[in-house]
TORMIVEX-256259 format. One record per residue (C-alpha): residue number from 1; x, y, z. Coordinates in steps of 0.05 Angstrom, whole numbers, m for minus. Example, Ala and Ser with C-alpha at 12.3 -4.5 7.8 and 13.67 -1.06 7.14 Angstrom:
<lokes>
+------+--------+--------+--------+
: resi :     c1 :     c2 :     c3 :
+------+--------+--------+--------+
:    1 :    246 :    m90 :    156 :
:    2 :    273 :    m21 :    143 :
+------+--------+--------+--------+
</lokes>
This chain:
<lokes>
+------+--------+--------+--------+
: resi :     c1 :     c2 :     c3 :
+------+--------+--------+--------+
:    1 :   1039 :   2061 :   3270 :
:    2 :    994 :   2048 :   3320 :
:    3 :    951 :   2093 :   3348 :
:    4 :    967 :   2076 :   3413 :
:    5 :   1007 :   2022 :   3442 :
:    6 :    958 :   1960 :   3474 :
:    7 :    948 :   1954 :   3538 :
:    8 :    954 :   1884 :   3536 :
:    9 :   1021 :   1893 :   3504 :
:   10 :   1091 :   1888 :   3529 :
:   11 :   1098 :   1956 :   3502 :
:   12 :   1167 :   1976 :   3475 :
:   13 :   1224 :   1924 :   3481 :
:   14 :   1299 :   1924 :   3471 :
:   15 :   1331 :   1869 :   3448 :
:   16 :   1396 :   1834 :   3477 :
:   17 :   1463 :   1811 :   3448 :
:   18 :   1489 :   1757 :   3492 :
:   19 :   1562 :   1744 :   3470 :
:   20 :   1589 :   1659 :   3479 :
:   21 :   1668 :   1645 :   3480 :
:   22 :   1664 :   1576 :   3498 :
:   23 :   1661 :   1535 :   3431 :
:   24 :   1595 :   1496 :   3410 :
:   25 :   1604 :   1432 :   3378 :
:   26 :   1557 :   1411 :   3345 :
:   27 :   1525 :   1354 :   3311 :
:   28 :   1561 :   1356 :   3249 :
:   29 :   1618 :   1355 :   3284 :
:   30 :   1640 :   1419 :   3267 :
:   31 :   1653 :   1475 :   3321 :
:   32 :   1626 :   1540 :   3330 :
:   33 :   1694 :   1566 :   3361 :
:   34 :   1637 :   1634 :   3383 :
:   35 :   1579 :   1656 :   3372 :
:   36 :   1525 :   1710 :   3397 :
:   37 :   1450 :   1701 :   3407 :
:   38 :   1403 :   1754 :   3403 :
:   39 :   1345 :   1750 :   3458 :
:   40 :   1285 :   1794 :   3483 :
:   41 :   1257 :   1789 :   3557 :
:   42 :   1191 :   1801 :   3568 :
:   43 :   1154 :   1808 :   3645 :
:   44 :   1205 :   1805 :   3703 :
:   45 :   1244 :   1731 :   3734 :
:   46 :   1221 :   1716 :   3803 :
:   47 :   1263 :   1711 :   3856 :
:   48 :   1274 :   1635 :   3850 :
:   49 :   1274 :   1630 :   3774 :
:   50 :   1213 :   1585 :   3770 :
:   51 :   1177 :   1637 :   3723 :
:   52 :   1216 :   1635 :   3659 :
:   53 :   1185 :   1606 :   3594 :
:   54 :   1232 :   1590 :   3530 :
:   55 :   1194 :   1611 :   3462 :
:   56 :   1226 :   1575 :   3400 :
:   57 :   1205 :   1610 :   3329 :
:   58 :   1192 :   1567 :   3267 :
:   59 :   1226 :   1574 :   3205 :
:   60 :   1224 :   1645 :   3194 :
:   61 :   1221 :   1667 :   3267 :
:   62 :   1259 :   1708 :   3303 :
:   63 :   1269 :   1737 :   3363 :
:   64 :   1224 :   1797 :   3369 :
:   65 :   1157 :   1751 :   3393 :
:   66 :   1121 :   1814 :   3431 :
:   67 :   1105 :   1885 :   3438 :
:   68 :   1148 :   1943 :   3400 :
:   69 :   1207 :   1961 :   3378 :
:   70 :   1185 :   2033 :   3372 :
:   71 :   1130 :   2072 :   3381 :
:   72 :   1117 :   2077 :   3304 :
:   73 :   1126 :   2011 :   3295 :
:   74 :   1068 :   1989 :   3245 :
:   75 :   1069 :   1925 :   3262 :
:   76 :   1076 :   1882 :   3343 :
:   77 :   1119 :   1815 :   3345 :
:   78 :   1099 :   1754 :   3313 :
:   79 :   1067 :   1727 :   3376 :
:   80 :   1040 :   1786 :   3402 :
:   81 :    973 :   1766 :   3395 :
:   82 :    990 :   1702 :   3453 :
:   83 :   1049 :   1729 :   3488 :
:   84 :   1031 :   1795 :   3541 :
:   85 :    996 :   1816 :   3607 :
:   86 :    936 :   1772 :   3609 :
:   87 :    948 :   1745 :   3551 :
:   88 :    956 :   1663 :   3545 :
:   89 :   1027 :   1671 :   3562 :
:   90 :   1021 :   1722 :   3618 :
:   91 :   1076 :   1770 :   3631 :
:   92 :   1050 :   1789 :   3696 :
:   93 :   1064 :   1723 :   3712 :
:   94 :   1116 :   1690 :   3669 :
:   95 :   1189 :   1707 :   3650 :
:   96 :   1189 :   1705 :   3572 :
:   97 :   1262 :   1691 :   3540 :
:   98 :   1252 :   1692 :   3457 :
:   99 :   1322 :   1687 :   3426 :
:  100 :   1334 :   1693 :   3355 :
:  101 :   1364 :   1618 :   3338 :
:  102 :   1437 :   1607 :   3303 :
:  103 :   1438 :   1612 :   3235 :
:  104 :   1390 :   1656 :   3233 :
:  105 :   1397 :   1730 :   3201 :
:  106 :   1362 :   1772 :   3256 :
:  107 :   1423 :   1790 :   3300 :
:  108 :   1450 :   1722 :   3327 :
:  109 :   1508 :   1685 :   3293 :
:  110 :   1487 :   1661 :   3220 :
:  111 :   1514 :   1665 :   3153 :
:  112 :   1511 :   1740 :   3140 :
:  113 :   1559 :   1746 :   3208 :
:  114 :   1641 :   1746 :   3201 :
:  115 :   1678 :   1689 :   3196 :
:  116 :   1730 :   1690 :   3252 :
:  117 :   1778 :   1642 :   3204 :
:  118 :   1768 :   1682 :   3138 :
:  119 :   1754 :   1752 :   3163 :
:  120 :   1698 :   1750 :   3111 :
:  121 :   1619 :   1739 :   3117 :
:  122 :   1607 :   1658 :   3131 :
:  123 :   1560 :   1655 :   3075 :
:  124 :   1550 :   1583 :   3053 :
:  125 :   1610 :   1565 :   3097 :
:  126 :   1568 :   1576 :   3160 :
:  127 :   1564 :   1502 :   3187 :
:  128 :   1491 :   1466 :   3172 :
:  129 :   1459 :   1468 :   3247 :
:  130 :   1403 :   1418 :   3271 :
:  131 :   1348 :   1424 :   3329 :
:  132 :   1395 :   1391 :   3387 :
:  133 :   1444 :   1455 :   3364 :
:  134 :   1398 :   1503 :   3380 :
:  135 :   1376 :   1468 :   3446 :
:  136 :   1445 :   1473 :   3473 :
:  137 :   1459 :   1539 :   3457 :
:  138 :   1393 :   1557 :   3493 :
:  139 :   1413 :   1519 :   3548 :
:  140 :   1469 :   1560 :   3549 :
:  141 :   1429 :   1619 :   3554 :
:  142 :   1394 :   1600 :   3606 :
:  143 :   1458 :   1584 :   3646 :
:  144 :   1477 :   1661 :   3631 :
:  145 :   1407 :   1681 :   3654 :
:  146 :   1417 :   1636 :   3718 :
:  147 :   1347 :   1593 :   3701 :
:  148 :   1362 :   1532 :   3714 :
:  149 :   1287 :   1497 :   3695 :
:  150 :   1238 :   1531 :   3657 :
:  151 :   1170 :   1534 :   3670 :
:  152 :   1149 :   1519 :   3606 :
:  153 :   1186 :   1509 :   3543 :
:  154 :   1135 :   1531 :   3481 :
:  155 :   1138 :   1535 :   3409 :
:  156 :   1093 :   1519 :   3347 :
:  157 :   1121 :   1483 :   3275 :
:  158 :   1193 :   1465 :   3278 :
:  159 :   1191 :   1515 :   3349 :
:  160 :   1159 :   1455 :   3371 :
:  161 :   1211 :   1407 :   3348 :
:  162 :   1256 :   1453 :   3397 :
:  163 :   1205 :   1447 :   3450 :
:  164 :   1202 :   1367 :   3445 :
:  165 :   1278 :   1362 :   3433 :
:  166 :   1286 :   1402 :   3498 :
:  167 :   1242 :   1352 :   3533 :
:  168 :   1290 :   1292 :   3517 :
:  169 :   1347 :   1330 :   3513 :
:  170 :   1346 :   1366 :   3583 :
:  171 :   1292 :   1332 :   3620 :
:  172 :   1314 :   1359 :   3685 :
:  173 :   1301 :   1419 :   3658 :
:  174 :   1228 :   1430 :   3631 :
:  175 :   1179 :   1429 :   3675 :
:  176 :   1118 :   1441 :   3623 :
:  177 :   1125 :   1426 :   3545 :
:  178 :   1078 :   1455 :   3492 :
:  179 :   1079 :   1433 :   3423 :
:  180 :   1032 :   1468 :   3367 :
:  181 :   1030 :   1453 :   3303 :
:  182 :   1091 :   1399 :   3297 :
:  183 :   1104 :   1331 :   3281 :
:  184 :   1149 :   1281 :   3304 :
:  185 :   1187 :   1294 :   3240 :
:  186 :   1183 :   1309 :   3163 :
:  187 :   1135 :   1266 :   3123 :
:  188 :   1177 :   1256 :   3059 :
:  189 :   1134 :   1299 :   3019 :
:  190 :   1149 :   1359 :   3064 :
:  191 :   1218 :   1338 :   3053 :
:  192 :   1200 :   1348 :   2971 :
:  193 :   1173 :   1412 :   2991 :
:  194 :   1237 :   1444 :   3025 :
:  195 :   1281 :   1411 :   2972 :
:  196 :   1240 :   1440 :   2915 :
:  197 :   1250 :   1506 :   2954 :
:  198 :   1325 :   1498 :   2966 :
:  199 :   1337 :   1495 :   2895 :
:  200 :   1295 :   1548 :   2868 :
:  201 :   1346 :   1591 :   2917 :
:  202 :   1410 :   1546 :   2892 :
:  203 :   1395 :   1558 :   2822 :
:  204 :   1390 :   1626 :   2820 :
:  205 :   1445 :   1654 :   2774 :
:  206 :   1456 :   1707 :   2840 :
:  207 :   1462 :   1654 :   2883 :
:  208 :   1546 :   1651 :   2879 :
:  209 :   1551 :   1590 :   2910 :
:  210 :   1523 :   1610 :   2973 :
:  211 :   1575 :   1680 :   2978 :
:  212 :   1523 :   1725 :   2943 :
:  213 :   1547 :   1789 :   2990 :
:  214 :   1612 :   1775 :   2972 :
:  215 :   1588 :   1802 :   2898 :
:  216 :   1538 :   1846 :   2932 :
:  217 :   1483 :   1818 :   2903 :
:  218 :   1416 :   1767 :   2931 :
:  219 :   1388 :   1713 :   2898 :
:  220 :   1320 :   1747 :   2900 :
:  221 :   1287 :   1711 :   2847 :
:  222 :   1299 :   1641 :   2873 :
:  223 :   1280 :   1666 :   2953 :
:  224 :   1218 :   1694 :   2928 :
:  225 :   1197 :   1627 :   2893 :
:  226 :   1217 :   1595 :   2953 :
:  227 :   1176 :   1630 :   3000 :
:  228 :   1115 :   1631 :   2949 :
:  229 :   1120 :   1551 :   2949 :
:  230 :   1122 :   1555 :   3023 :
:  231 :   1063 :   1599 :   3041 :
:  232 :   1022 :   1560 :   2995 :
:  233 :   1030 :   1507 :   3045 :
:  234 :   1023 :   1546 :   3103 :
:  235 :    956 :   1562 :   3075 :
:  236 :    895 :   1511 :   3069 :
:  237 :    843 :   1505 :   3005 :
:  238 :    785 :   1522 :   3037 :
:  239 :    821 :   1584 :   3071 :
:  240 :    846 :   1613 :   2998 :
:  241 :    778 :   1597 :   2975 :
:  242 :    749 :   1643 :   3027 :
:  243 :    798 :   1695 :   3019 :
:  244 :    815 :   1695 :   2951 :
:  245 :    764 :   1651 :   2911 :
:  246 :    778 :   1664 :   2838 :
:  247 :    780 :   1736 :   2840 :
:  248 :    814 :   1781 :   2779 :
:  249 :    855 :   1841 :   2800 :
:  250 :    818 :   1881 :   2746 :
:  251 :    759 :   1846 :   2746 :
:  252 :    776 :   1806 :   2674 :
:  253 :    822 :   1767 :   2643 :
:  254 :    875 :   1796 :   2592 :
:  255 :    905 :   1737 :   2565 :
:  256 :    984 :   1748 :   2582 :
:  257 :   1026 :   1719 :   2637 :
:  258 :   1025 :   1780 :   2685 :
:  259 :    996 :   1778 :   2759 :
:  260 :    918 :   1762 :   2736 :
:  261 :    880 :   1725 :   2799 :
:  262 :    882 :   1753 :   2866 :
:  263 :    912 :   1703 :   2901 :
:  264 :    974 :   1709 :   2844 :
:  265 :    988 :   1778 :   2870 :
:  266 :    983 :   1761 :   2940 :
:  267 :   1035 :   1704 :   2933 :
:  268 :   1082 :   1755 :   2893 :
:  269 :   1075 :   1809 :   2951 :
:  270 :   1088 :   1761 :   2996 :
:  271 :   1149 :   1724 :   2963 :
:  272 :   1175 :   1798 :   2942 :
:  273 :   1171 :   1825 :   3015 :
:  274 :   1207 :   1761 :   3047 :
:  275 :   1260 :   1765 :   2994 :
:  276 :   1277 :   1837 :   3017 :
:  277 :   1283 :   1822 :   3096 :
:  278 :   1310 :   1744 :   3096 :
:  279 :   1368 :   1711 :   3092 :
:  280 :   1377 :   1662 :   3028 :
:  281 :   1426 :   1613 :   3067 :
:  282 :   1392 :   1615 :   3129 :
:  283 :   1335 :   1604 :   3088 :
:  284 :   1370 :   1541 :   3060 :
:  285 :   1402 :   1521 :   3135 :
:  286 :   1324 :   1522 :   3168 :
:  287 :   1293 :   1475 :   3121 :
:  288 :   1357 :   1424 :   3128 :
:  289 :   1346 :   1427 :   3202 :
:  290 :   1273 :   1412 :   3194 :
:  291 :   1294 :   1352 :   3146 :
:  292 :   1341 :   1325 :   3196 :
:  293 :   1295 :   1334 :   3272 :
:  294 :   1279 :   1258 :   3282 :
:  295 :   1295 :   1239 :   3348 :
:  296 :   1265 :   1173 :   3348 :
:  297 :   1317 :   1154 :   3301 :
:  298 :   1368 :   1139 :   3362 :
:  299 :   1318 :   1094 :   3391 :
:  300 :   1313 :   1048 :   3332 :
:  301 :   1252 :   1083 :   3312 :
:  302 :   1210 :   1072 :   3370 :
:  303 :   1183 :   1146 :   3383 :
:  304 :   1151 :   1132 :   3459 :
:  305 :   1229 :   1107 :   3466 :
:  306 :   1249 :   1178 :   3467 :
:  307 :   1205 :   1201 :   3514 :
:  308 :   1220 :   1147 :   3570 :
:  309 :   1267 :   1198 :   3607 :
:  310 :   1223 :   1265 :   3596 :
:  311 :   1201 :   1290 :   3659 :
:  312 :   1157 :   1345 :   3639 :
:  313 :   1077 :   1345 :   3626 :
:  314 :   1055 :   1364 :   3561 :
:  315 :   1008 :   1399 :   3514 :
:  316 :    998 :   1385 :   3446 :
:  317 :    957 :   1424 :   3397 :
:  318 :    944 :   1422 :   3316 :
:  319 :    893 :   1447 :   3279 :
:  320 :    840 :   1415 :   3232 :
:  321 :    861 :   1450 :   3165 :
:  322 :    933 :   1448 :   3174 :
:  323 :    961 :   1388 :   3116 :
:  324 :   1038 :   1407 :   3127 :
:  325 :   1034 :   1389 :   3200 :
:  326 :    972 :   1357 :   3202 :
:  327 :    928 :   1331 :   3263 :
:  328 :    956 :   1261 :   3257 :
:  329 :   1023 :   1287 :   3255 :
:  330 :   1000 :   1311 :   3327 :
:  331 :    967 :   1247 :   3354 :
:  332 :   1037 :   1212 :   3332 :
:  333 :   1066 :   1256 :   3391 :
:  334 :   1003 :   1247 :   3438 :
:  335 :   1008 :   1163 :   3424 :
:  336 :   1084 :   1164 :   3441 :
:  337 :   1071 :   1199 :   3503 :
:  338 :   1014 :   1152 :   3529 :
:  339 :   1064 :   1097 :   3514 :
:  340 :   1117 :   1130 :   3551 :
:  341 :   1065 :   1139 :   3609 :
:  342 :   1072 :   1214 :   3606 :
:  343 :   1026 :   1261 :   3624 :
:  344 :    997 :   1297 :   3565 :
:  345 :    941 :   1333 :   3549 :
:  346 :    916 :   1340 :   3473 :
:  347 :    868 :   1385 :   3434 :
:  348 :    846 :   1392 :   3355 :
:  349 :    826 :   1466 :   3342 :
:  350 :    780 :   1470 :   3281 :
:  351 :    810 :   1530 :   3239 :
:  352 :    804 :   1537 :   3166 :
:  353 :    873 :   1571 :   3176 :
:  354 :    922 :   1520 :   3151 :
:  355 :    986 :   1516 :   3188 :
:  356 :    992 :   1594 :   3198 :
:  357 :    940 :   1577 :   3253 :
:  358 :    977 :   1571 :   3304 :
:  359 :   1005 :   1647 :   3289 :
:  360 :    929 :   1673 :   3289 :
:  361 :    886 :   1692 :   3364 :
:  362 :    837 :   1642 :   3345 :
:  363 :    784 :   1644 :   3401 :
:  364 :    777 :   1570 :   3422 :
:  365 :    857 :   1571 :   3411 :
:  366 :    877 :   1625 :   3451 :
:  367 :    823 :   1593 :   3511 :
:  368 :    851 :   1532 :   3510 :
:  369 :    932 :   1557 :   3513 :
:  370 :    909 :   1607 :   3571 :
:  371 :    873 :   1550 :   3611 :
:  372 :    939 :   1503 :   3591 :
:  373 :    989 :   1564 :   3619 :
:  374 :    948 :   1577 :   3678 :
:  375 :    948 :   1513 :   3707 :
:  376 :   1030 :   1519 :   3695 :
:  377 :   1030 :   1574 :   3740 :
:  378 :    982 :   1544 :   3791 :
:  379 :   1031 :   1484 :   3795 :
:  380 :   1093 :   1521 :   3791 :
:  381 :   1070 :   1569 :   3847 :
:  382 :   1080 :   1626 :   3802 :
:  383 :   1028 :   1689 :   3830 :
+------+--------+--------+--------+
</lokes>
């Protein structure tokens, strides 16, 4: 626990079940016939509305960005270190709305929820959901929380998918659009990379055809292999060098297949812990929605098409290390926009991070976002 709470932090939070009647269809032409979303609120909304900022998590994210859930809590959010009073995202200042997306297992509708048709857990019947899903359930959201524009729309990897989806999607209503850490959409070998992962999980013999609690089992073994192939690429050389290098648990080699180098038993910790708090189809629904986000497609692949009706300025950051969403990925987005005659701003931090960057208070990061959200509030007239 900590010994005491930050006072930069949003301190303890509670989070929110927001209950939707009103069907969602959605791209797959299936229908959500309800569905609930589970949401935190940090800082307070203005009189007027014009301070509320939209965070959309990544692949594992959920809702619980900031501060504490209790007071032993060992652990903040998972944005804690960017989200909070003077922090980049400043809750003096700014409304912050983090909702936990559908399909995912941290409280909003997903695959572990009840069926309303069966009576039983969705499981692999849950419908496959996509980024302009999400969108429209958060705009939804922010109907119920009367904002009608937000001040800034922000999230990193595929939360920056969201954020760029929102921006074509609802241009009307984004005043500010940050984007860390994304691309425009899956290079094919990150494609190979989520499919390599989806069938590590489908294979397992626990897997049931995707209605595992049904036989109250997991399919551990093929989660934690997918998660240990994805950190690997959330991770960069030169970083597992550093941290890692070769190093032997017991200091030599003893010739069998057990856990041996240091970075092996980090990668099994790791894979082990995620199996025991995530979701194995929502595991399997994420990575098809990062497969599928390419808006440009509708514009016979002409990206800066897309952007023609976005209203909104941007900001669009990568890092130098990061090879699953790399810095060109980024300058994609930035070349779109200058075609599009938007107004964007762009910056390459140099991190030897990898893509988990963007999670991490990097110095010249963090400087960079808090100039970025300042100016948001200077122009949004936001004290």
């Amino acid at each position: 626990m900590p010994a005491q709470i930050p006072e930069n932090s949003v301190g303890i939070v509670e989070p929110q079940v927001h209950q939707f009647d009103e069907p969602l269809k959605l791209r797959s032409e299936q229908v959500l016939p309800n569905y609930q979303l589970m949401v935190e609120t940090y800082g307070t909304l203005n009189q007027d509305a014009s301070n509320a900022v939209l965070i959309c998590h990544a692949l594992s994210g959920d809702h619980h960005a900031a501060g504490y859930h209790a007071p032993e809590d060992k652990k903040p959010g998972w944005w804690d270190s960017a989200i909070g009073p003077n922090k980049p995202i400043d809750t003096n200042k700014f409304f912050v709305v983090s909702l936990n997306n559908l399909g995912g297992c941290a409280g909003s509708t997903g695959p572990t929820s009840i069926n309303p048709e069966t009576g039983k857990v969705y499981g692999s019947d849950f419908p496959i959901m996509c980024v302009r899903d999400w969108v429209n359930s958060q705009a939804r959201l922010a109907d119920r929380l009367g904002i009608q524009k937000w001040a800034a729309v922000v999230g990193g990897s595929l939360g920056g998918m969201q954020a760029l989806r929102w921006s074509i999607q609802y241009p009307e209503r984004v005043a500010n659009c940050v984007v860390i850490a994304s691309a425009p959409k899956l290079t094919t070998q990150n494609i190979a990379f989520n499919e390599v992962a989806r069938q590590a999980i489908i294979k397992d013999p626990e897997f049931h055809d995707g209605h595992y609690l049904e036989k109250n089992t997991i399919p551990k073994g093929g989660l934690t292999q997918a998660r240990m192939l994805g950190h690997i690429t959330y991770l960069s050389d030169d970083g597992m060098a550093l941290k890692f290098g070769r190093d032997l648990k017991t200091g030599k080699l003893n010739f069998n297949f057990d856990s041996e180098f240091e970075i092996e038993s980090y990668l099994r910790y790791q894979g082990e812990r995620f199996s025991n708090q995530f979701d194995a189809n929502t595991y399997l629904l994420m990575t098809k929605a990062l497969d599928y986000f390419d808006p440009a497609a509708a514009f016979d692949n002409e990206l800066s098409e897309c952007f023609k009706s976005a209203q909104c300025k941007f900001m669009v950051m990568s890092f130098s290390s990061d090879w699953r969403f790399s810095p060109k990925r980024s300058e994609e987005i930035v070349n779109a926009l200058m075609e599009a005659d938007k107004d964007v701003s762009y910056v390459e931090i140099e991190s030897d991070k990898g893509h988990d960057a963007f999670l991490l208070p990097i110095p010249r990061y963090m400087q960079v976002f808090d100039a970025f959200m300042q100016q948001v509030a200077l122009t949004q007239g936001i004290n």
